[in-house]
C-alpha distance (Angstrom), angle and dihedral (degrees) to the residues before:
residue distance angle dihedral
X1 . . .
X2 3.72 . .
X3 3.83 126.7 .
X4 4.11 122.4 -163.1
X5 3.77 137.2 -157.1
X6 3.80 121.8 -176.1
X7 3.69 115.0 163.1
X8 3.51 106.9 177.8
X9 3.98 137.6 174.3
X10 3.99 136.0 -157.3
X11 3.77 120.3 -154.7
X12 3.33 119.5 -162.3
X13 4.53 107.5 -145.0
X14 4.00 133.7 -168.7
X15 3.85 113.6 -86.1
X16 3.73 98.0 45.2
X17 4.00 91.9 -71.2
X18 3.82 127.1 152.8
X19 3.89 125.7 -154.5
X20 3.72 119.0 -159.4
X21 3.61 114.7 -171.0
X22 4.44 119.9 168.7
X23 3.60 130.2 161.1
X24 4.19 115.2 -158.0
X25 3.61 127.6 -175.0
X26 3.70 123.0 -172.7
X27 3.68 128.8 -166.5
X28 3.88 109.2 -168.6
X29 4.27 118.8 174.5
X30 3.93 109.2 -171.4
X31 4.33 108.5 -142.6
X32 3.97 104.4 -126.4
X33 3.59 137.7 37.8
X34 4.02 117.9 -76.6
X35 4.45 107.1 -111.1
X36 4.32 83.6 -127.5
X37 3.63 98.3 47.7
X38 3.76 117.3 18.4
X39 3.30 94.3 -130.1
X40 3.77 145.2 121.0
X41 4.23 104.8 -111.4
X42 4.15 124.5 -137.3
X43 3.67 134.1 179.1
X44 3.74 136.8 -156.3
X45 4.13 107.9 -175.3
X46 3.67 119.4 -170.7
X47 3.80 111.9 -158.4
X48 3.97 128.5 175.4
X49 3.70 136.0 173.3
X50 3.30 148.5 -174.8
X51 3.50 121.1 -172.2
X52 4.06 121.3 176.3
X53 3.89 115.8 -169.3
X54 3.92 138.1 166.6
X55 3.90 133.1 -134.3
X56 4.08 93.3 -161.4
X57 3.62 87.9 77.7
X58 3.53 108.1 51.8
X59 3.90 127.6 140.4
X60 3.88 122.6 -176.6
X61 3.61 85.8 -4.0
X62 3.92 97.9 -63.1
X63 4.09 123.4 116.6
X64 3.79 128.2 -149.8
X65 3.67 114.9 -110.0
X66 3.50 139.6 -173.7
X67 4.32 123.3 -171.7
X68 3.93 135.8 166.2
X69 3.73 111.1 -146.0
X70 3.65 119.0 -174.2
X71 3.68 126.2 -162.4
X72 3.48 137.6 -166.7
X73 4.11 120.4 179.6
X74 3.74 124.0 -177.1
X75 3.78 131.3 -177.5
X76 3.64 144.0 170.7
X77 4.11 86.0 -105.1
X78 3.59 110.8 71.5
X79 3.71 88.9 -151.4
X80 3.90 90.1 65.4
X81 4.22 102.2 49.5
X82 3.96 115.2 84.9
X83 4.10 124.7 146.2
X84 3.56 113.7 -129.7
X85 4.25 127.8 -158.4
X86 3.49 114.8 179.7
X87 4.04 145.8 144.9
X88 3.84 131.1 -131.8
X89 3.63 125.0 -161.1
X90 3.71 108.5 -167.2
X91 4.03 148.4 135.7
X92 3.69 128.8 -104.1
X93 3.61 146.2 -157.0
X94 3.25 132.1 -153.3
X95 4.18 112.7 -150.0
């Protein structure tokens, strides 16, 4: 089973500029026990972003964006939990 939640909002700023902020939580339980710990696995990931973009410099219809997600996942296996930082530098398209 696995159950999602991802409010997110997009603010439109001066200068052309585009804020993307979203919040998701997943909850994720796995049906039979693990084969290295006999036990019945669940998850609980944390995952923000905020993502900032800007339609004045578009080309072929795609816009330069930059975003910091940070994620944090913990489970009832210790193998499976880990916190995760990181920053993506990408182009978008709006449909």
């Amino acid at each position: 089973q696995q159950y999602r939640i991802n409010p997110s909002i997009l603010v439109d700023l001066y200068g052309g500029f585009g804020l993307l902020v979203s919040h998701e939580i997943m909850w994720r339980s796995f049906g039979g026990p693990n084969f290295y710990e006999n036990k019945a696995r669940s998850d609980l990931r944390n995952l923000s972003r905020i993502e900032i973009s800007n339609r004045r410099f578009e080309l072929f219809g795609f816009r330069p964006s930059l975003g910091i997600v940070r994620e944090i996942q913990r489970s009832s296996s210790v193998l499976f939990q880990y916190e995760r930082l990181r920053v993506e530098v990408g182009f978008t398209r709006d449909f």
